[in-house]
MARTOR-837109 format. One line per 2 residues: number of its first residue (from 1); their letters; for each residue x, y, z of N, C-alpha, C. Coordinates in steps of 0.2 Angstrom, whole numbers, plus 5000, padded with zeros to 4 digits. Layout:
BEGIN
NUM) a) X:Y:Z:X:Y:Z:X:Y:Z; ...
END
This chain:
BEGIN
1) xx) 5014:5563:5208:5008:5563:5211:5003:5558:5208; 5001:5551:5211:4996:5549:5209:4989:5551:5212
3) xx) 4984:5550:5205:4975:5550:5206:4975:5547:5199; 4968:5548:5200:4966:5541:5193:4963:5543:5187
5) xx) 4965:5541:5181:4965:5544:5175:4958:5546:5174; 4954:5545:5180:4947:5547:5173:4946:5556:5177
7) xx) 4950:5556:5185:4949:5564:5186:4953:5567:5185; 4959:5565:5180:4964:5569:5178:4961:5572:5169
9) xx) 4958:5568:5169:4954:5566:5162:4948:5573:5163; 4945:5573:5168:4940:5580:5168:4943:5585:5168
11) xx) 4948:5585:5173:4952:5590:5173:4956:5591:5168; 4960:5588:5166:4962:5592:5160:4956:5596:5153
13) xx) 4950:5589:5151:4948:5594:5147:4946:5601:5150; 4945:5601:5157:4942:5607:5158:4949:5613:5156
15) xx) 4954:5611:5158:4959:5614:5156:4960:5618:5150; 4959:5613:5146:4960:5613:5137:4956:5621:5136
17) xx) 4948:5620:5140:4944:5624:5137:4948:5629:5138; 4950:5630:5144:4952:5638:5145:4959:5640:5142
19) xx) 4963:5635:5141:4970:5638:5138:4974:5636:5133; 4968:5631:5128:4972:5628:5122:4971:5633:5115
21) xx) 4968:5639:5116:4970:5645:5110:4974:5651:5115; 4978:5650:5120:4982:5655:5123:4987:5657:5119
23) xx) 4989:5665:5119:4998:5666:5115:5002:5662:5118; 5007:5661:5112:5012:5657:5114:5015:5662:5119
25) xx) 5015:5669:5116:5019:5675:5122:5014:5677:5127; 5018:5675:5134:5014:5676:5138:5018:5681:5142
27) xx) 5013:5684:5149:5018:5691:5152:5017:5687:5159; 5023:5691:5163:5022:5692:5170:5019:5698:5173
29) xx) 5016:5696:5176:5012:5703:5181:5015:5706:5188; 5013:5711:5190:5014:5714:5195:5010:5713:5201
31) xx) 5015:5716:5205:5014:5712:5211:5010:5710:5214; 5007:5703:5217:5000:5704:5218:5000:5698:5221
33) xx) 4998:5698:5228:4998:5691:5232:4993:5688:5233; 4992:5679:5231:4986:5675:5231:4983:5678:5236
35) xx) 4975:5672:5233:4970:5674:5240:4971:5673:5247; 4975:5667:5245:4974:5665:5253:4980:5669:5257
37) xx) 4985:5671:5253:4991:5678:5258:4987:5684:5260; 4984:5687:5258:4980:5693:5257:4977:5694:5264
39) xx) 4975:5687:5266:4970:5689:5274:4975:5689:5278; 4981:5686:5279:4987:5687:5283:4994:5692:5281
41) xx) 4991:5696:5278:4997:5701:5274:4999:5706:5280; 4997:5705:5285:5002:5708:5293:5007:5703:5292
43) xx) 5006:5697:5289:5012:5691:5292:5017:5693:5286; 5015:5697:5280:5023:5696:5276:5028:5697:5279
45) xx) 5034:5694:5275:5042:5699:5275:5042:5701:5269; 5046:5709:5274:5045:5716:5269:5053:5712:5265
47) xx) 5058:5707:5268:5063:5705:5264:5062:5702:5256; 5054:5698:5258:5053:5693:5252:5050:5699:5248
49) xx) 5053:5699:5239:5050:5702:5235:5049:5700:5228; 5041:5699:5228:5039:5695:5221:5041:5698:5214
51) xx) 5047:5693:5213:5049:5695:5206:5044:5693:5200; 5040:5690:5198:5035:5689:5195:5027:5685:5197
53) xx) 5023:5686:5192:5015:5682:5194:5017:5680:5188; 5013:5673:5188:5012:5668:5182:5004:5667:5181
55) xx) 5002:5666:5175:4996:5666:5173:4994:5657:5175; 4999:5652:5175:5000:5646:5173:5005:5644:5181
57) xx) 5004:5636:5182:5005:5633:5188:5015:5634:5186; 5019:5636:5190:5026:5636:5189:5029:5629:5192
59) xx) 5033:5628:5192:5038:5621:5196:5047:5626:5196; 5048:5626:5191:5055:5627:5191:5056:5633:5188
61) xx) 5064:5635:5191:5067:5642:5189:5072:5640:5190; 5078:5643:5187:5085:5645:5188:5086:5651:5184
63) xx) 5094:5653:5186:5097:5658:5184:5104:5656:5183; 5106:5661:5176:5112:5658:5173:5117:5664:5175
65) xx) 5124:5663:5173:5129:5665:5177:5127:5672:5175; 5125:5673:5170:5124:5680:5168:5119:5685:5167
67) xx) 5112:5683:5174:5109:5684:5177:5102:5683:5171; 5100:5679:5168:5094:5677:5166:5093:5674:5168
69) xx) 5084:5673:5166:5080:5670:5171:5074:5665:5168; 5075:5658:5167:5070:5654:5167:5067:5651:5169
71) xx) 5062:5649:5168:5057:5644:5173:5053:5642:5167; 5049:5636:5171:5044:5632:5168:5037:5631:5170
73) xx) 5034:5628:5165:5026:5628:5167:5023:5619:5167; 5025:5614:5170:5023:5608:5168:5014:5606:5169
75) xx) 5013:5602:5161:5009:5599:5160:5004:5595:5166; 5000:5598:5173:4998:5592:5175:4991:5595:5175
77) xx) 4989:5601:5177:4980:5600:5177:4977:5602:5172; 4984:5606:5168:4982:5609:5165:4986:5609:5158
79) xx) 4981:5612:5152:4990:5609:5144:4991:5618:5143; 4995:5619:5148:4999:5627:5147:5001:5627:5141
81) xx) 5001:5633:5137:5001:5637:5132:5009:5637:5132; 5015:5639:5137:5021:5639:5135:5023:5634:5142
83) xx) 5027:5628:5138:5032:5624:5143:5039:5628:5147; 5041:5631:5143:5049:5633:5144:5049:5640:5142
85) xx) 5050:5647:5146:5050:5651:5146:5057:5655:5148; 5059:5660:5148:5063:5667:5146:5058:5672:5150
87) xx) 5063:5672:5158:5056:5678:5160:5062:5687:5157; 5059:5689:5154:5062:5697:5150:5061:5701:5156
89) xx) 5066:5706:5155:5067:5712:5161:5059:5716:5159; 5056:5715:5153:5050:5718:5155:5044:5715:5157
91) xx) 5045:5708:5158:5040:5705:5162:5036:5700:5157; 5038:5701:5151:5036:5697:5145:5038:5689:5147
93) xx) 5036:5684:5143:5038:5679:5146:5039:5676:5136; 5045:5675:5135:5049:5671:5129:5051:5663:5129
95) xx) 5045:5662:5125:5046:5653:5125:5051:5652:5122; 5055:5647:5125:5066:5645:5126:5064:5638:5124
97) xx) 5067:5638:5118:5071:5642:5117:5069:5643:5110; 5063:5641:5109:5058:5646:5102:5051:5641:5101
99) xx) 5046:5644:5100:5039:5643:5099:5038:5637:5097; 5042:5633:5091:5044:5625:5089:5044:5622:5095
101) xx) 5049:5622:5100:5048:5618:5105:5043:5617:5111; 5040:5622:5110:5036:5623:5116:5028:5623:5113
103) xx) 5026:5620:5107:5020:5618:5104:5016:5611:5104; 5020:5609:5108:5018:5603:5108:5012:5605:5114
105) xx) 5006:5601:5112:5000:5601:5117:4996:5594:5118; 4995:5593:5125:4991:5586:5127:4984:5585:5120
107) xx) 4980:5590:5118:4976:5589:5114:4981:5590:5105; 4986:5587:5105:4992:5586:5099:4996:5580:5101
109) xx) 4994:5578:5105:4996:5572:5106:5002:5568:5100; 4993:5566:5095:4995:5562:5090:4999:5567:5084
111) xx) 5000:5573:5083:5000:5575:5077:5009:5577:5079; 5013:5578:5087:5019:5583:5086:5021:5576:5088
113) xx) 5031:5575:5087:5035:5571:5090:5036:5574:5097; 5036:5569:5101:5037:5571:5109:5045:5571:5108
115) xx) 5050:5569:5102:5056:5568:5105:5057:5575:5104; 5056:5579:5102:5058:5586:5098:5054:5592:5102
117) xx) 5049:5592:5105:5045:5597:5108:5046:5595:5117; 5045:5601:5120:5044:5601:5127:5036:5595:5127
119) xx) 5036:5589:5136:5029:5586:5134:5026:5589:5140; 5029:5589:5145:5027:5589:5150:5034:5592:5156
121) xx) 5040:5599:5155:5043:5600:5158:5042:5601:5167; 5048:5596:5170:5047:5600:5178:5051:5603:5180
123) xx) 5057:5606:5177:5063:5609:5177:5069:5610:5175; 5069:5617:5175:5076:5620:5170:5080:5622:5176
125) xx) 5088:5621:5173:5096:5621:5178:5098:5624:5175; 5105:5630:5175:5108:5633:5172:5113:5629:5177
127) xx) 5118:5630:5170:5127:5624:5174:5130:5628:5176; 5132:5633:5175:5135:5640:5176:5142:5638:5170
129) xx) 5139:5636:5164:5144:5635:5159:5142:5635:5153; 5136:5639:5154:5137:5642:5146:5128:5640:5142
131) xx) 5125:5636:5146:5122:5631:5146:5115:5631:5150; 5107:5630:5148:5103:5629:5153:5100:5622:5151
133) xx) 5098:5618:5155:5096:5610:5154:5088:5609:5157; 5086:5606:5151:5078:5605:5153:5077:5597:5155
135) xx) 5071:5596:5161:5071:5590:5162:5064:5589:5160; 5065:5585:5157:5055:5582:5151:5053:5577:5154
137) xx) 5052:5575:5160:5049:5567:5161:5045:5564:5156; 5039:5569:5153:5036:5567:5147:5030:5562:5151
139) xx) 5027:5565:5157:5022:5561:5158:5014:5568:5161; 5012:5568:5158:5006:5573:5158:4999:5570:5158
141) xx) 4996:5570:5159:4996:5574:5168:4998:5570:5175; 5006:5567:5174:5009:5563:5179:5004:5557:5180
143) xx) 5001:5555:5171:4999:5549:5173:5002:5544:5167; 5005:5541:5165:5007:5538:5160:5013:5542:5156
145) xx) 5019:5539:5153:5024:5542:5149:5021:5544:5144; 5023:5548:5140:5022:5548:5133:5028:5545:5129
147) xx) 5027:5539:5125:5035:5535:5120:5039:5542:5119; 5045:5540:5119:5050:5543:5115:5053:5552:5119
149) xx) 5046:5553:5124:5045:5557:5127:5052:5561:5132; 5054:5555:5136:5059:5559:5143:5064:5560:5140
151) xx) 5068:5565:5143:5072:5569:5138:5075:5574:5142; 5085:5575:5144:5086:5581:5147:5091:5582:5142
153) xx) 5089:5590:5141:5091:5593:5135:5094:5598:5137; 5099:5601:5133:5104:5606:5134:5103:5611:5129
155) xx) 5102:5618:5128:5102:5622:5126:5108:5625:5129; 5109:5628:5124:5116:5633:5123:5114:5640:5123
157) xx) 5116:5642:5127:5114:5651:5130:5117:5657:5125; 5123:5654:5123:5126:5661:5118:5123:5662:5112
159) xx) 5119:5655:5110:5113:5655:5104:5107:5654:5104; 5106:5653:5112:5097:5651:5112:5096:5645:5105
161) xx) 5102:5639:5105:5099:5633:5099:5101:5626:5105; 5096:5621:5106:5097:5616:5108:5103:5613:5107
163) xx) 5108:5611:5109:5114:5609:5108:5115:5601:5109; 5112:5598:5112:5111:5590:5114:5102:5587:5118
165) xx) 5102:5581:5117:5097:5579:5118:5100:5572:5120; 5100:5571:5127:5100:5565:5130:5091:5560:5129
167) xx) 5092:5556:5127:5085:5551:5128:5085:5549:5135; 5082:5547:5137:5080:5542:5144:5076:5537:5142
169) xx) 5078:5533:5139:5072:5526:5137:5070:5523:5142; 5068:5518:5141:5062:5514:5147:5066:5510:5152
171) xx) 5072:5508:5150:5078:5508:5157:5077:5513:5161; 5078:5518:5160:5080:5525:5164:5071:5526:5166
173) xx) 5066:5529:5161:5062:5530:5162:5056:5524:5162; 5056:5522:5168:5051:5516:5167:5045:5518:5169
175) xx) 5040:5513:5166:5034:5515:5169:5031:5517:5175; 5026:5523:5177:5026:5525:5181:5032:5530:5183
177) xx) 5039:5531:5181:5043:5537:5181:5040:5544:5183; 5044:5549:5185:5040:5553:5184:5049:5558:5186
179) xx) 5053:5560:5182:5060:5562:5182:5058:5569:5185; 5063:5572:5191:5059:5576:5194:5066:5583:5193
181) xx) 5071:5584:5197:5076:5588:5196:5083:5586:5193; 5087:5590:5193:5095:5587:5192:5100:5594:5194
183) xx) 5103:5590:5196:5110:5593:5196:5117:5591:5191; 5122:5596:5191:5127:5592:5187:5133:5592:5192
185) xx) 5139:5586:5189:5148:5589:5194:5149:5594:5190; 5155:5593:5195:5157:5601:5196:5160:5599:5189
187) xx) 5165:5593:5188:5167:5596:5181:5163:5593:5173; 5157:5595:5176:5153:5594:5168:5151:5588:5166
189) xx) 5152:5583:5168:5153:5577:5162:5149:5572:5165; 5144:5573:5171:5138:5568:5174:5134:5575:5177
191) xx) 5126:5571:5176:5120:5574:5178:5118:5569:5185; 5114:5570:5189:5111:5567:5192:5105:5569:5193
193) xx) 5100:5563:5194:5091:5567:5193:5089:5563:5198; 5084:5565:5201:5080:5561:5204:5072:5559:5202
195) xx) 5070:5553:5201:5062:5551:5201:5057:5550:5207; 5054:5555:5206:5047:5554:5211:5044:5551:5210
197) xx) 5043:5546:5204:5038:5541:5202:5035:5535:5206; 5031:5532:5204:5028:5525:5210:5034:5522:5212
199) xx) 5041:5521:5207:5044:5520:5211:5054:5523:5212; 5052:5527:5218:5058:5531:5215:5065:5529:5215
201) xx) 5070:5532:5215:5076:5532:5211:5081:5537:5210; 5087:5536:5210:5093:5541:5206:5093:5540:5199
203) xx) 5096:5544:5195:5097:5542:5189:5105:5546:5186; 5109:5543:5185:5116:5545:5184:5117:5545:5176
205) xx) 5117:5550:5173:5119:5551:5167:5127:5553:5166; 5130:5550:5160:5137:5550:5156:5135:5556:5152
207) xx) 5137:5561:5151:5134:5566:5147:5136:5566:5140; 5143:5566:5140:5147:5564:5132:5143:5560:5129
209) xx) 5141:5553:5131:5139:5546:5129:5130:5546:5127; 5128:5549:5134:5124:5549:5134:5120:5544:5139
211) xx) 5126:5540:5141:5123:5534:5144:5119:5533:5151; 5116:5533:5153:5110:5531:5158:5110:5526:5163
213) xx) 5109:5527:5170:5109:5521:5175:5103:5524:5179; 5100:5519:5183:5095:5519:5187:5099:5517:5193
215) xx) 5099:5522:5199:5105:5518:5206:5097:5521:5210; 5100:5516:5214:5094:5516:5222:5087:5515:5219
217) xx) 5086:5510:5215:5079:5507:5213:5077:5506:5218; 5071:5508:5222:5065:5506:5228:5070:5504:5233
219) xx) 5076:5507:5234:5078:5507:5238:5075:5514:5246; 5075:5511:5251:5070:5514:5255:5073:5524:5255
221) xx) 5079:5526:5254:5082:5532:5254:5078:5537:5248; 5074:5532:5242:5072:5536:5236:5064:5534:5239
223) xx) 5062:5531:5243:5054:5531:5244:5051:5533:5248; 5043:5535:5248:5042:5540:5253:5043:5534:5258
225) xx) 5044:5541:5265:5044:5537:5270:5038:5535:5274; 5038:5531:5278:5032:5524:5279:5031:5529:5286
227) xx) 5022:5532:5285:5021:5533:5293:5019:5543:5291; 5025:5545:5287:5026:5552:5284:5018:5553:5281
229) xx) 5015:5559:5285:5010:5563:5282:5009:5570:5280; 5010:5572:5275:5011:5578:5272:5007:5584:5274
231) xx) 5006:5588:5277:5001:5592:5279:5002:5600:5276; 4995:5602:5276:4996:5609:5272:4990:5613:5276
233) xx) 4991:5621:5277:4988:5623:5281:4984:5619:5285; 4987:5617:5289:4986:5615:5297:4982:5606:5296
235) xx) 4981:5606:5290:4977:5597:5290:4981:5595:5286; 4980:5586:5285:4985:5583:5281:4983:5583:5274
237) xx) 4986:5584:5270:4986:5585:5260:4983:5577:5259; 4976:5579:5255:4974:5574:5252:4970:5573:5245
239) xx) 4972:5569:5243:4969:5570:5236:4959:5567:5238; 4954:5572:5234:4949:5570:5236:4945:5564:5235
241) xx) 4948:5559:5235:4946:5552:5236:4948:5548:5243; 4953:5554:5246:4954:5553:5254:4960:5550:5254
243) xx) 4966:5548:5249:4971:5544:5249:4977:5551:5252; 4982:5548:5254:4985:5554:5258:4990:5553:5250
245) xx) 4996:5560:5249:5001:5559:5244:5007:5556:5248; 5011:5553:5242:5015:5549:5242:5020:5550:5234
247) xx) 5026:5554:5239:5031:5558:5234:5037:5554:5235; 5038:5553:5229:5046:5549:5230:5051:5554:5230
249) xx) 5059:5550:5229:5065:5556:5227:5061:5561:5222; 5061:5568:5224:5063:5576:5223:5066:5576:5225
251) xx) 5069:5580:5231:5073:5585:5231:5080:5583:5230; 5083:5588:5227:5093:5585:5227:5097:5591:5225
253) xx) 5099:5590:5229:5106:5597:5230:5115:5593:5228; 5120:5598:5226:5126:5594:5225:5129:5599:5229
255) xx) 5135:5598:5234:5140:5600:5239:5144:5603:5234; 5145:5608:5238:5150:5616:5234:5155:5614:5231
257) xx) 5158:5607:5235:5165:5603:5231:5163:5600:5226; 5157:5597:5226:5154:5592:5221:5155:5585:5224
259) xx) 5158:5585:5228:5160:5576:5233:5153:5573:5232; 5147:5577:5238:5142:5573:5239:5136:5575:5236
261) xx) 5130:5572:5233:5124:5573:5231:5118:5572:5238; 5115:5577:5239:5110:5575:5245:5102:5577:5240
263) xx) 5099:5571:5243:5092:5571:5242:5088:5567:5246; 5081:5568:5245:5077:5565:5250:5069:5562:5247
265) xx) 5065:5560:5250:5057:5561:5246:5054:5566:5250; 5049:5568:5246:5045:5573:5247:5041:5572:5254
267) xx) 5037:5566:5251:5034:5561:5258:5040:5558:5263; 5042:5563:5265:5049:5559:5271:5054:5567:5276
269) xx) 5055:5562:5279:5058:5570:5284:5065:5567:5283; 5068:5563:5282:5074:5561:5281:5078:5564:5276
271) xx) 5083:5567:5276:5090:5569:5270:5096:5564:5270; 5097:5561:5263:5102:5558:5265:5107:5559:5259
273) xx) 5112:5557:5257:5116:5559:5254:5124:5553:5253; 5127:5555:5247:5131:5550:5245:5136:5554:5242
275) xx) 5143:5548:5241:5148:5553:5238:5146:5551:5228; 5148:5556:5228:5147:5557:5219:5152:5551:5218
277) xx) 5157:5552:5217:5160:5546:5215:5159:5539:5215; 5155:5538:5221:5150:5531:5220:5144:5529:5217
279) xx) 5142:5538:5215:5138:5534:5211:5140:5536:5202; 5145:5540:5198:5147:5540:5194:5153:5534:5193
281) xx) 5155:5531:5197:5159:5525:5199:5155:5519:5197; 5154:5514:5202:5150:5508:5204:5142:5509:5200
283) xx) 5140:5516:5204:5134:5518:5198:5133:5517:5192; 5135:5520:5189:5135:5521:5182:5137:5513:5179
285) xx) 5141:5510:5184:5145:5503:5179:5137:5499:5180; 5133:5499:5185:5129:5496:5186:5130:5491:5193
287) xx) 5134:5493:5198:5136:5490:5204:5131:5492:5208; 5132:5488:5215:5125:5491:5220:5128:5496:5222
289) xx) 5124:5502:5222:5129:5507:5227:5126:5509:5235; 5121:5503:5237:5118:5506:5244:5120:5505:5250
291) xx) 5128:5502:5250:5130:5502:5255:5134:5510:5256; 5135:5514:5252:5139:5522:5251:5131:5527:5253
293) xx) 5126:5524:5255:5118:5529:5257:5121:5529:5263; 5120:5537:5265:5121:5539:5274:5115:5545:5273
295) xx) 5111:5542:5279:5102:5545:5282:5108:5552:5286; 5106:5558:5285:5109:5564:5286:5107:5571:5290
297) xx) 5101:5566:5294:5096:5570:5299:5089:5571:5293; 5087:5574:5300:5078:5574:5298:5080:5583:5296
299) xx) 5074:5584:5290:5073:5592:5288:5064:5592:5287; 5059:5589:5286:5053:5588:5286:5051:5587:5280
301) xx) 5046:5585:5277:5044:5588:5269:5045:5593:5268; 5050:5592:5261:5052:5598:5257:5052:5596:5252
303) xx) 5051:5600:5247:5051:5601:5240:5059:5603:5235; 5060:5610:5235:5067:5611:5232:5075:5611:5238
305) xx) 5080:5607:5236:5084:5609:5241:5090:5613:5234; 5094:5619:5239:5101:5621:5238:5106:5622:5242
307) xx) 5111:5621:5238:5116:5622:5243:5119:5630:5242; 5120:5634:5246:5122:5640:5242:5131:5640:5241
309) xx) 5132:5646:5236:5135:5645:5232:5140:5646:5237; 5146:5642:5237:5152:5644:5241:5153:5641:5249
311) xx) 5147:5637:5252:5146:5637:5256:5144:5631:5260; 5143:5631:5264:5139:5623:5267:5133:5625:5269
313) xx) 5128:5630:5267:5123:5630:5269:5118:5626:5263; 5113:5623:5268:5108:5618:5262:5101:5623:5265
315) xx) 5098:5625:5259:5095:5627:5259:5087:5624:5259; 5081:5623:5262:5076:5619:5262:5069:5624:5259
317) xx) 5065:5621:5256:5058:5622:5254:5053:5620:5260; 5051:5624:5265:5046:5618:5269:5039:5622:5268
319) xx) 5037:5615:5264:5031:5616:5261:5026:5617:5267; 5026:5612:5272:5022:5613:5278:5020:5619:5280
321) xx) 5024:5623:5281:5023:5629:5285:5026:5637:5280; 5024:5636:5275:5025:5643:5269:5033:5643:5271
323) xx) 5039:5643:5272:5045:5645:5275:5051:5640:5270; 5056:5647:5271:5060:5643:5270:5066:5642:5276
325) xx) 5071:5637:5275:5075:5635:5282:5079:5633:5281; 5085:5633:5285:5092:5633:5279:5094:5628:5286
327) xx) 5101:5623:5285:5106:5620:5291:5115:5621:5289; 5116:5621:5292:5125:5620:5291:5126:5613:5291
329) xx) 5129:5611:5284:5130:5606:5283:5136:5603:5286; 5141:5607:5288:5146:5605:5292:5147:5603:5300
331) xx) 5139:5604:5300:5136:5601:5310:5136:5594:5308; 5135:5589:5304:5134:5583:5302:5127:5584:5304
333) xx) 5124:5576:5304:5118:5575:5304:5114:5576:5308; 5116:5578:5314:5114:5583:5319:5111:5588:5320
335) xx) 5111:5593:5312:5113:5600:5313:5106:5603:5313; 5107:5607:5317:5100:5612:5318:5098:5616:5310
337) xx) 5093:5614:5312:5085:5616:5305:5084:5624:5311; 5088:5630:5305:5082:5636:5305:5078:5639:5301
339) xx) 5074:5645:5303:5070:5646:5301:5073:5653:5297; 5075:5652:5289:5077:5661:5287:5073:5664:5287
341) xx) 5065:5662:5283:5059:5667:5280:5053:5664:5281; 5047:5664:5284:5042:5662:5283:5037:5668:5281
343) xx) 5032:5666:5278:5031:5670:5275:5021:5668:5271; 5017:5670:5274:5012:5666:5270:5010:5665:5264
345) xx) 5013:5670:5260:5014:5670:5252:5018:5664:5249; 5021:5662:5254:5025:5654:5250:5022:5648:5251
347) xx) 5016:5649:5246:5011:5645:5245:5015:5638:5242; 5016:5633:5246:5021:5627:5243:5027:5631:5239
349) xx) 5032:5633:5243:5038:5636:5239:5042:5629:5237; 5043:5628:5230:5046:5621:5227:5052:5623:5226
351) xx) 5057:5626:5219:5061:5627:5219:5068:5632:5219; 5074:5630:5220:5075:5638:5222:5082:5637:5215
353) xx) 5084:5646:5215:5089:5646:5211:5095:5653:5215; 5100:5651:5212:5102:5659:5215:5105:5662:5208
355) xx) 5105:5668:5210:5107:5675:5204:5114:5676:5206; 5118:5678:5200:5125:5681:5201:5127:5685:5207
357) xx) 5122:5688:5209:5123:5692:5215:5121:5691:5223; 5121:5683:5223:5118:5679:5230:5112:5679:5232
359) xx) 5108:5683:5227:5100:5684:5228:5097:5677:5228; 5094:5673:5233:5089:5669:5231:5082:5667:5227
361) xx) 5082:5666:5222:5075:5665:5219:5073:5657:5222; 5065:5659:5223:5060:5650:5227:5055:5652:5218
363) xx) 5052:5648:5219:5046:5646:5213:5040:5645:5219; 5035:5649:5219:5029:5643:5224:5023:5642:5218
365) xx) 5022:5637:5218:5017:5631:5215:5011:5629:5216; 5011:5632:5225:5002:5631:5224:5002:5626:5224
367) xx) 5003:5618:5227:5002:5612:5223:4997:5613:5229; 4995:5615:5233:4989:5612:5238:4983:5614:5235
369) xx) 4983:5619:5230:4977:5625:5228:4976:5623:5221; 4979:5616:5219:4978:5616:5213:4972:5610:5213
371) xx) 4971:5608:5205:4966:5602:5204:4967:5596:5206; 4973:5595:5207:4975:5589:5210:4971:5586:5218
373) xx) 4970:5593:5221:4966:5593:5228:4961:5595:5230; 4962:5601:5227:4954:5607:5227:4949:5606:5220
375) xx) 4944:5602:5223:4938:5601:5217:4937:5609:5213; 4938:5613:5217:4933:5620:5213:4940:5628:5211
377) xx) 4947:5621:5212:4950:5625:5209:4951:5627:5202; 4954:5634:5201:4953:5637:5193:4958:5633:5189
379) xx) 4954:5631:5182:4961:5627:5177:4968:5631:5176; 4968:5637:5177:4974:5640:5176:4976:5642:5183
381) xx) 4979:5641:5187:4982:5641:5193:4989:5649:5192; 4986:5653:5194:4992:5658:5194:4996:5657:5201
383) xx) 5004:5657:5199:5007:5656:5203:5014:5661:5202; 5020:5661:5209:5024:5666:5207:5032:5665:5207
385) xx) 5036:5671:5206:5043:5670:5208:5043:5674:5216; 5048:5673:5218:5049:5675:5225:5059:5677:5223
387) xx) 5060:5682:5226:5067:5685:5228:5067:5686:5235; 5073:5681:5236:5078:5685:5244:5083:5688:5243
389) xx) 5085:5694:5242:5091:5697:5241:5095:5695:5248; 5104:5692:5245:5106:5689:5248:5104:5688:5256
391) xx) 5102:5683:5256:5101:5680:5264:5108:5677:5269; 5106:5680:5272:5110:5677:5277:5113:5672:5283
393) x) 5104:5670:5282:5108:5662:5286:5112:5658:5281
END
């Protein structure tokens, strides 16, 4: 998300006021849908069932094999009180993986190490091994890095103690970056992330090593695409300076076998997709890998993609129109876009996660309702979890 440092600058101080003496323990609430669902609440589906309210703007959730549940609160209008939380069966919300990490604050800038604290989290993955991994871009309020800052970190689930700390230095993370999700292969030993930053990008991580590559630099697959206007309730998304947005690589899903990685830009209707091999291959050595880019049909602006577990369905976020849509990836590039859930409470539905029992979890984000757009939006941005008990398209 670009805008220009002196209204991200108001905006955050306004922020600070309201939540830089918040408890580190925060709760979730009960059920309770934003304003703007409320006037079309004939339109819910009785399917979708709000598993949590956040006090703080969400991005990411996942769930590990053995049905916990994290999610995150990233740095951008606001310096939220917990980065990296543990949502409890009683709705309590436990900073993960303990309070040390998650005290770093925009107005602490100068005093905490960005390499050791959450700076600005967009997203936590569980591997289904044992393991959940946090992605630190380390750029708050998505306007400049903080040094030392970007950082995908592994916590170890049987101890709740971080167990590795991958760096992303100024190769991986360069200026302007903005590191957005990741997926792992299937057998453990590479990450893949995408950058929405000014300019976007894959980023192929050696886990063991640690090692780091940047593949599809400004390569046209990772940038928005040229013409693409994002639109949100019925007019197009614009920052109040009149500029439209302009989102690089988000979204990225891995294929059930682990073969291929699909990803797309946010600003773009294009999915396109590569075999893992070429980019943990040729990638990783530092080879070109854009002749192995194949464009994989149109899906519209989306935000989170999944594949569900076991299967060939990819899952889509379409911010557009509150819904989520699913296609068979086995139709090839051709393949019909349906409609599983729309729903006007999926206020910007971003990311998704599934639970040990097929249940889909989405995050919605509000990104239209926040300060980035809305002058007279509130500094703390309540935002929710969403449950689809096994879906079936």
């Amino acid at each position: 998300m670009r805008t220009t440092s002196l209204f991200f600058a108001l905006v955050l101080a306004g922020a600070c006021l309201s939540c830089g003496s918040a408890p580190a323990h925060a709760h979730a609430h009960a059920a309770q849908a934003p304003p703007a669902a409320q006037s079309e609440h004939h339109r819910a589906d009785a399917r979708l069932q709000q598993a949590a309210r956040f006090d703080h703007q969400v991005t990411g959730v996942t769930v590990s094999e053995t049905g916990r549940i994290f999610v995150n609160f990233p740095r951008w209008t606001e310096d939220s009180p917990v980065s990296v939380a543990e949502l409890m069966k009683d709705g309590s919300l436990r900073p993960y993986p303990n309070e040390p990490w998650n005290a770093w604050r925009n107005v602490l800038r100068d005093e905490l190490d960005p390499s050791d604290h959450w700076v600005c989290v967009q997203s936590v993955v569980a591997d289904g091994r044992g393991s959940v991994w946090v992605v630190d871009p380390a750029a708050p309020p998505v306007d400049g890095l903080v040094p030392d800052g970007p950082k995908l970190v592994r916590i170890d689930l049987a101890t709740d103690r971080v167990a590795q700390v991958v760096r992303l230095g100024q190769d991986v993370a360069i200026p302007g970056s903005y590191l957005n999700d990741v997926r792992f292969s299937i057998d453990g030993k590479h990450a893949f992330l995408t950058d929405a930053g000014q300019r976007g990008a894959l980023v192929v991580v050696e886990l063991a090593s640690g090692k780091a590559r940047r593949v599809l630099d400004g390569h046209p697959s990772t940038q928005p695409e040229k013409g693409v206007v994002v639109s949100t309730d019925g007019k197009p998304l614009r920052y109040p300076d009149g500029r439209k947005v302009l989102f690089a690589a988000d979204s990225i899903a891995l294929s059930s076998d682990g073969a291929w990685l699909y990803w797309k830009a946010l600003t773009g209707h294009t999915l396109y997709r590569i075999q893992t091999a070429a980019l943990t291959g040729k990638g990783l050595a530092g080879a070109d890998v854009s002749s192995h880019v194949q464009a994989y049909g149109k899906v519209g602006p989306t935000d989170g993609l999944w594949i569900g577990r076991g299967t060939d369905t990819l899952y889509v976020t379409s911010i557009e129109d509150s819904a989520i849509k699913a296609r068979d990836l086995s139709e090839g590039p051709d393949g019909r876009l349906r409609t599983v859930l729309q729903d006007p409470r999926l206020r910007w539905p971003d990311t998704f996660s599934q639970g040990p029992d097929g249940s889909l979890y989405v995050t919605t984000s509000r990104i239209q309702d926040s300060a980035f757009f809305t002058r007279d939006a509130p500094p703390a941005l309540p935002t929710q979890l969403w449950r689809l008990p096994r879906p079936r398209d």
